[in-house]
C-alpha positions, 0 to 999 in steps of 0.5 A: 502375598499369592499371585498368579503368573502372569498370562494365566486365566486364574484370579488374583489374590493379594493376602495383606496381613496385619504385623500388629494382629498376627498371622491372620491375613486378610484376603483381598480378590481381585477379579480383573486380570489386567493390571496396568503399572502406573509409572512414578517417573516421567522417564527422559523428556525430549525438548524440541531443537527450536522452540517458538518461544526462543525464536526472537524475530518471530517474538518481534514481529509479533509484538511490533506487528500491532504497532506499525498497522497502527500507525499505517491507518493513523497515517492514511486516515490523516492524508485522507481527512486532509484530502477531504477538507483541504481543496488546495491540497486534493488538487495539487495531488490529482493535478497531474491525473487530471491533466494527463486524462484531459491530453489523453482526451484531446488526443482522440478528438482532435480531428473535430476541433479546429482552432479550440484544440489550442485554447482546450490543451491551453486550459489543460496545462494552465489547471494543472500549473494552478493547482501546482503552483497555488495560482487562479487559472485565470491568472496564468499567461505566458508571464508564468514561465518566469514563476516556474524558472524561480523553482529551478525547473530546467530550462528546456522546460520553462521555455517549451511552456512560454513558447506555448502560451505566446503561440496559443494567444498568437492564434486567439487573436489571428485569422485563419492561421491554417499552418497552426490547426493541421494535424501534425502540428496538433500532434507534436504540440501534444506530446509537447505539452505531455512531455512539459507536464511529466517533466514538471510533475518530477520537478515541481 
């Protein structure tokens, strides 16, 4: 075989000779000049330290992360097709936002009412202990105190809510009743009433 020394300008000649037939070689000319050596071993391989497959909260997260979005939306689509198609159950649980925006509305209007302001917070409270209990509001007197001590409601409570109602039928039936409609008085009965429905919200 003749080659040449490599950085040299010259050609490439490789002389393949034939044991079998003699001497006579046969030439081969190679006109590049930059052979490059294929290698016929990937040499060391270099792992990473933590390789993605081999961390398992990952792997877990992924696999269950399908799951729980499923069961989520199958949870809030049954709680919303409930709330659709069950009336009792929708105002059960819109009872207390209800009640809370009628307060908030009294509140500011107030000073215009005279003696509705009673018979308007009375109707406040008594939707929102009928859409509690399950109960027609008109149904709802001064009796339901005695309904509400039989779910262990504290008694601060029971009694705040049967005062309340024998007051309100006090000033229905009475004429002038001026001490009822001045404005302090309004407005501790309606942090009252507030204070009641909070209470109830966690108790009922």
């Amino acid at each position: 075989t003749a080659d040449k020394a490599e950085g040299y300008d010259e050609e490439i000649r490789l002389i393949a000779i034939d044991s079998d037939k003699g001497d006579n070689g046969k030439e081969i000319q190679i006109v590049k000049h930059d052979i490059h050596f294929i290698k016929t071993s990937l040499g060391d391989v270099l792992l990473r330290e933590h390789p993605v497959y081999t961390n398992i909260l990952l792997i877990l997260v992924i696999l269950l992360l399908p799951v729980l979005i499923t069961i989520v939306l199958y949870y809030f689509n049954k709680k919303k097709i409930r709330f659709e198609t069950d009336t009792t159950y929708a105002k059960e649980k819109t009872a207390f936002k209800m009640a809370t925006a009628g307060i908030k509305k009294l509140a500011s209007a107030k000073k215009e009412t005279g003696k509705e302001f009673y018979f308007y917070l009375a109707k406040i409270l008594s939707e929102y202990l009928g859409a509690k209990l399950h109960m027609p509001v008109a149904s709802i007197t001064a009796d339901i105190a005695d309904e509400i001590a039989s779910k262990s409601v504290d008694s601060e409570i029971v009694i705040k809510v049967r005062e309340f109602y024998e007051t309100t039928d006090h000033i229905k039936y009475a004429a002038g009743m001026k001490a009822f409609v001045d404005e302090e008085n309004k407005t501790r009965l309606l942090d009252d009433i507030r204070n009641v429905i909070t209470r109830l919200e966690k108790e009922l």
